[in-house]
C-alpha positions as CSV (number, residue, x, y, z in Angstrom):
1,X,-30.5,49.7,-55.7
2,X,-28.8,47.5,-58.9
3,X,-25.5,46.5,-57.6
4,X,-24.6,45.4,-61.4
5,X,-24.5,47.2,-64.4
6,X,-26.5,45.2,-67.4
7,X,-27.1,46.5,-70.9
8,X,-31.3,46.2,-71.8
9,X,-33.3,45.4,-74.3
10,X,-36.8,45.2,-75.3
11,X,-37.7,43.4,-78.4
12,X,-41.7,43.8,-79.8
13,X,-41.8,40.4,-81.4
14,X,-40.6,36.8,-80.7
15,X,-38.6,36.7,-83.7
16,X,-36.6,40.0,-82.6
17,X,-36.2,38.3,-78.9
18,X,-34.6,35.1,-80.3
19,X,-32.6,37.1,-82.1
20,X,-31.2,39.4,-79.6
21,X,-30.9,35.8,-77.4
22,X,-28.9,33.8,-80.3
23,X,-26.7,37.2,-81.0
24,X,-25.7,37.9,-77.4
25,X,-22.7,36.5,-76.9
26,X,-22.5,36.8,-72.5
27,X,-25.1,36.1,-69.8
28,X,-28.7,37.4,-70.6
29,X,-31.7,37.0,-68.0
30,X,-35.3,37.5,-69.5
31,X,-37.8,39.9,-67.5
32,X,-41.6,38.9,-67.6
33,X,-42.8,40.7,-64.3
34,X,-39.1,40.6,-62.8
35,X,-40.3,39.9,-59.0
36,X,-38.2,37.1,-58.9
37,X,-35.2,38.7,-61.1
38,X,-35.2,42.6,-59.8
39,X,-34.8,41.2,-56.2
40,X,-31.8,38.8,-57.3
41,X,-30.2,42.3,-59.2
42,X,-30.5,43.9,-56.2
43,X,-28.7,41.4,-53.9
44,X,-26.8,40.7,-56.4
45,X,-27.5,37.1,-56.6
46,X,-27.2,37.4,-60.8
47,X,-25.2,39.6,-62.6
48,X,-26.2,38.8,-66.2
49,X,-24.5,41.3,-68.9
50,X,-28.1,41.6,-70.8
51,X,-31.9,41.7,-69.6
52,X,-34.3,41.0,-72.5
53,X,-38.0,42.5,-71.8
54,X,-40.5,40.6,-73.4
55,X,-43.2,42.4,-72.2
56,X,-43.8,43.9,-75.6
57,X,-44.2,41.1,-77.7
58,X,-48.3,40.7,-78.3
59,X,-50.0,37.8,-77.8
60,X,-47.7,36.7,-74.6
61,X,-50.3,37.6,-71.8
62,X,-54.1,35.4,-73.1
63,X,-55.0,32.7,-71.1
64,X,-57.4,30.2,-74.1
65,X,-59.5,27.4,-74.4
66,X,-58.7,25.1,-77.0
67,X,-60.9,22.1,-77.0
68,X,-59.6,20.2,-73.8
69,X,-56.4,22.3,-73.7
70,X,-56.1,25.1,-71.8
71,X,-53.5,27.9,-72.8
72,X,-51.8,29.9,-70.2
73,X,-49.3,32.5,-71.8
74,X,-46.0,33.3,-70.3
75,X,-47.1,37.1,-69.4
76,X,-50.2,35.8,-67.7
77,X,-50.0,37.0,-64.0
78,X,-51.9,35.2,-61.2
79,X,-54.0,37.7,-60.8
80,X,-55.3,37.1,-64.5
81,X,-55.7,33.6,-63.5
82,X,-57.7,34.6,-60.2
83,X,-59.9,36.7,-62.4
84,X,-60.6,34.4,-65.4
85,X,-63.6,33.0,-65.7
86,X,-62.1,30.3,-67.7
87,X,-59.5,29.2,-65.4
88,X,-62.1,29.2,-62.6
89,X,-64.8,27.0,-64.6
90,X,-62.1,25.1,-66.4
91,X,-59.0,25.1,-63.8
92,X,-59.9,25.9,-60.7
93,X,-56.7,24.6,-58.4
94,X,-54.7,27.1,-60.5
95,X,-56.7,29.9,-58.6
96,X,-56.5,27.9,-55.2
97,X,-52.7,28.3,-55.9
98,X,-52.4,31.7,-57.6
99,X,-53.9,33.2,-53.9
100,X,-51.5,31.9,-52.0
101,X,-48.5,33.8,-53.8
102,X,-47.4,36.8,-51.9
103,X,-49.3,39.7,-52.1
104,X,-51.6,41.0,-54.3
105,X,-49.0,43.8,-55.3
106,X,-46.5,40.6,-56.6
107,X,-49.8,38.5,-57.9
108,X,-50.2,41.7,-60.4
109,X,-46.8,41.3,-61.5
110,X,-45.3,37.9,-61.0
111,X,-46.3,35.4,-63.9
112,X,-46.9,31.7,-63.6
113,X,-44.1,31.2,-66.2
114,X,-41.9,33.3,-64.5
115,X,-42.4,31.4,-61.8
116,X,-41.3,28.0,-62.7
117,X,-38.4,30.0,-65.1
118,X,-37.0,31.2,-61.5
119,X,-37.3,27.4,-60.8
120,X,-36.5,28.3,-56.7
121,X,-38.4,25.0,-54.5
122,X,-40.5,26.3,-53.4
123,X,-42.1,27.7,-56.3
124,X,-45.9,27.6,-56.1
125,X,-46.4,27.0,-59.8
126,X,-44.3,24.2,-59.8
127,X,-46.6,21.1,-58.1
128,X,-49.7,22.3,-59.5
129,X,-48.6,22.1,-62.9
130,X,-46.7,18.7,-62.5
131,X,-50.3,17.3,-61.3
132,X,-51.7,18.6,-64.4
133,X,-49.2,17.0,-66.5
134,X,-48.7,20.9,-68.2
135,X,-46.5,20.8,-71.5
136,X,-44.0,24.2,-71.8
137,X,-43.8,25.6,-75.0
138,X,-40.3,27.7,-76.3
139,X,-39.5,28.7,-79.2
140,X,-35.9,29.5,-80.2
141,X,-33.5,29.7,-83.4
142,X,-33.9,26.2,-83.9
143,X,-38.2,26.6,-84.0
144,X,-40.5,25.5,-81.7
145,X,-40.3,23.2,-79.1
146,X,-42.2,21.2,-76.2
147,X,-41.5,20.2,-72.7
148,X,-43.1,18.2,-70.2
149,X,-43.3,19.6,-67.0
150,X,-41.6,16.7,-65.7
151,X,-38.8,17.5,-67.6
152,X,-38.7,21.0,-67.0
153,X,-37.0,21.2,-63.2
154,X,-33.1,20.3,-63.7
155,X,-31.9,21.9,-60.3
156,X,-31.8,24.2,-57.8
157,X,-33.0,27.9,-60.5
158,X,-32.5,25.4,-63.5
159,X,-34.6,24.8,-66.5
160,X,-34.6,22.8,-69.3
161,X,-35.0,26.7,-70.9
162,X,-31.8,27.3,-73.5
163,X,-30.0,30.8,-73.3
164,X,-31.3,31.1,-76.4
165,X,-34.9,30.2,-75.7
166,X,-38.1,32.3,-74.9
167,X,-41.4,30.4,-73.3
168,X,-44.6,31.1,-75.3
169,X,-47.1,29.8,-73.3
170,X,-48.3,26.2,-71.4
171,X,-50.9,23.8,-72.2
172,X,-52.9,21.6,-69.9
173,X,-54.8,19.3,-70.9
174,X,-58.1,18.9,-69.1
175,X,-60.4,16.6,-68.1
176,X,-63.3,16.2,-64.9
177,X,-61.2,16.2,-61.8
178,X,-60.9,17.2,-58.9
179,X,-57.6,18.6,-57.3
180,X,-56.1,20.9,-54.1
181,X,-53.4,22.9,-53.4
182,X,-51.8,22.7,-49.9
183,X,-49.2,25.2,-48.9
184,X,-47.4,25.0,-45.6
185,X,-46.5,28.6,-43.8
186,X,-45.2,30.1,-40.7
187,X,-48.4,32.8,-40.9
188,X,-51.3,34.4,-42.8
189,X,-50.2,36.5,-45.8
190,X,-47.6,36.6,-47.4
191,X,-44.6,34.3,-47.3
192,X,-42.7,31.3,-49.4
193,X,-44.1,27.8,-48.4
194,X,-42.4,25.3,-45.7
195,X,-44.0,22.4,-47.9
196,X,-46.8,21.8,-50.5
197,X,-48.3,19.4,-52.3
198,X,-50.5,19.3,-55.5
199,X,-53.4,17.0,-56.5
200,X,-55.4,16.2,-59.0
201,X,-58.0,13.2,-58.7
202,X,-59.8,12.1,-62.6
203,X,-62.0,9.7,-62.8
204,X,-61.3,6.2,-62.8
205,X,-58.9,6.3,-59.4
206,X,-56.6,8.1,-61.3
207,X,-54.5,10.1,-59.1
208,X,-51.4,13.1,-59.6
209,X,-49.4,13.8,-56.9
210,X,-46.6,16.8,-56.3
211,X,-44.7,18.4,-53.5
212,X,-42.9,21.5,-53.4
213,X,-40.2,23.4,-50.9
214,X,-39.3,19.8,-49.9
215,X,-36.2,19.1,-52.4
216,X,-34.1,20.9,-55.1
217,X,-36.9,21.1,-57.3
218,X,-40.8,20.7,-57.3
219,X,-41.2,17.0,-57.7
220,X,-43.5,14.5,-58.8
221,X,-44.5,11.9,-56.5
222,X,-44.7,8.5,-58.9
223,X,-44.4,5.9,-56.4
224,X,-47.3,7.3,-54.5
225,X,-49.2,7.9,-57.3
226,X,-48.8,4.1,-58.3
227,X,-49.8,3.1,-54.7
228,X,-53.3,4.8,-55.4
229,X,-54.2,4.1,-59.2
230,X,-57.3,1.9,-59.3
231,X,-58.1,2.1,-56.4
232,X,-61.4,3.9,-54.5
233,X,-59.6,6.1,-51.5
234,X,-60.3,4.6,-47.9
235,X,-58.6,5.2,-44.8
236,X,-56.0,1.9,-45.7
237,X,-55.3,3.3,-49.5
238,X,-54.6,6.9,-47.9
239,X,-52.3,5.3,-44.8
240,X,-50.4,3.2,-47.9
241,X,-49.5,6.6,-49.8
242,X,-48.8,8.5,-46.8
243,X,-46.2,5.8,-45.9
244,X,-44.4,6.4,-49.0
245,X,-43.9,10.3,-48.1
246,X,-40.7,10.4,-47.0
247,X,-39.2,8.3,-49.7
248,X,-40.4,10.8,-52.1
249,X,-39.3,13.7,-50.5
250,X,-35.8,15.4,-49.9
251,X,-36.8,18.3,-47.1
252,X,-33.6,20.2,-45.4
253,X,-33.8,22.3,-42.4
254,X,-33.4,26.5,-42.6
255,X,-34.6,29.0,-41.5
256,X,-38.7,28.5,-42.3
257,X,-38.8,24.7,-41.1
258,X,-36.8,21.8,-40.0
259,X,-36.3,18.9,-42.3
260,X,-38.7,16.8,-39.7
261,X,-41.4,19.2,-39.3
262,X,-41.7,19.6,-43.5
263,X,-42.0,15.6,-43.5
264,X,-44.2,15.0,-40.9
265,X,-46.3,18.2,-42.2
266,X,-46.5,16.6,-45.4
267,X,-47.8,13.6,-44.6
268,X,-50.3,15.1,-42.8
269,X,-51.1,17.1,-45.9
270,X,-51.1,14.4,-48.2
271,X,-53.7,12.6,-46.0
272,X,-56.2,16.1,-46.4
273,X,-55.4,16.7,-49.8
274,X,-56.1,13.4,-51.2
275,X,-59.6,13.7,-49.2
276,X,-60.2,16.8,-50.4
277,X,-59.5,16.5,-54.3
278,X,-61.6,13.0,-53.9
279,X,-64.5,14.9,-52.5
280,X,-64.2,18.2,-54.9
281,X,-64.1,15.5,-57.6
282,X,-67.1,14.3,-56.5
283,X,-69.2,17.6,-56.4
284,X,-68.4,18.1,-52.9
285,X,-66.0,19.3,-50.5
286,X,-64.4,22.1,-49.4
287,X,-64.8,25.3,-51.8
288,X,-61.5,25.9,-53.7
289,X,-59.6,28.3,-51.6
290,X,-60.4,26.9,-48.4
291,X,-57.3,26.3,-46.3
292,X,-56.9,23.0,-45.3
293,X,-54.5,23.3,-42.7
């Protein structure tokens, strides 16, 4: 059951949806697959006075190669990534991530734009796309405009997004690597992660490094990333970034972890991870999807 009343609108092109956006004078919430958003009408955790459906608008939902750039648009779901062939030659860590959202029923809704719109910490999206250094791409009255990921997470459910702004698509920008996703849970199936870290390894002992569920927002772990560039992994370089965990990371305790068990947890992650993005980059390794712990 809606516990709030909301007017509804569902424009066919971006043009019409900035439009409606700019126009609207109240609080408007955008529906892409609306797992995130139906469940917060219901508990009546938003109450916005309009709901814009771009679901219409054509072109939203392709998932490209452009050169090195890989194209992701905001209606793709995860279970489009899972099945692309592209994303599995090109991008594999964005399948090893896409499995481990909910269940299959949400994975053939919920889309990987959606999910760092809803900005929530523990977002899945969120540390994958930071280690690929994505770019977000909006376009609103004022044109079109980029973002870097790192940019993107301003708080707790907030964006860099204007009222007035739809996402298009994202870019990453690919290269050889090798990278892992590690998601902390209480069980098998599904449920929102304790912790999680993102890696991607290039070449030339070039690391990225993201946790998620372990602060207000997804974050970007610089100082650990500068512990490790240039520098071939060994059992000293790994024990110098794990060191650094805790500096990086803001965990609290509810009701899926305690504050201690995410840190320590993530440490121990970081430690596989790192081993395992090293190796994949390498040729070998674990298979993507293979749980590491």
């Amino acid at each position: 059951m809606i516990a709030h009343e909301f007017a509804y609108e569902r424009p066919t092109t971006l043009e019409e949806a900035t439009r409606v956006l700019t126009e609207h004078s109240g609080s408007v919430r955008l529906l892409a697959g609306g797992t995130d958003l139906v469940a917060w009408l219901r508990d009546d955790a938003v109450a916005p006075d309009l709901v814009v459906d771009i679901k219409a608008i054509p072109g939203l939902d392709t998932i490209e190669l452009d050169g090195d750039e890989l194209h992701v648009g905001s209606l793709v779901t995860f279970t489009d990534l899972i099945e692309s062939e592209v994303v599995a030659e090109h991008a594999p860590l964005l399948i090893e991530m896409a499995e481990t959202v909910a269940s299959p029923g949400i994975r053939n809704r919920a889309t990987m734009v959606g999910n760092i719109c809803s900005a929530v910490p523990s977002c899945d999206a969120g540390p994958v796309l930071m280690a690929y250094d994505t770019t977000v791409h909006l376009i609103g009255p004022g044109g079109a405009r980029s973002v870097s990921i790192d940019d993107w997470f301003i708080g707790l459910r907030e964006t860099a997004c204007s009222d007035d702004e739809v996402v298009t698509h994202l870019t990453l920008a690919l290269r050889p690597h090798g990278g892992v996703y590690v998601k902390l849970m209480r069980y098998g199936g599904e449920d929102l992660a304790q912790a999680a870290v993102g890696i991607v390894e290039y070449p030339g002992h070039e690391y990225r490094v993201a946790f998620g569920a372990v602060a207000p927002t997804p974050i970007r772990a610089h100082r650990i990333e500068e512990v490790l560039r240039g520098k071939p992994l060994g059992e000293e370089v790994i024990a110098d970034a794990v060191a650094l965990v805790r500096d990086e990371i803001s965990p609290i305790t509810d009701m899926r972890a305690t504050a201690e068990y995410r840190a320590r947890m993530c440490e121990v992650m970081l430690e596989r991870g790192l081993a395992a993005s090293h190796e994949r980059l390498e040729g070998a390794g674990p298979a993507y999807g293979t749980r590491l712990i």
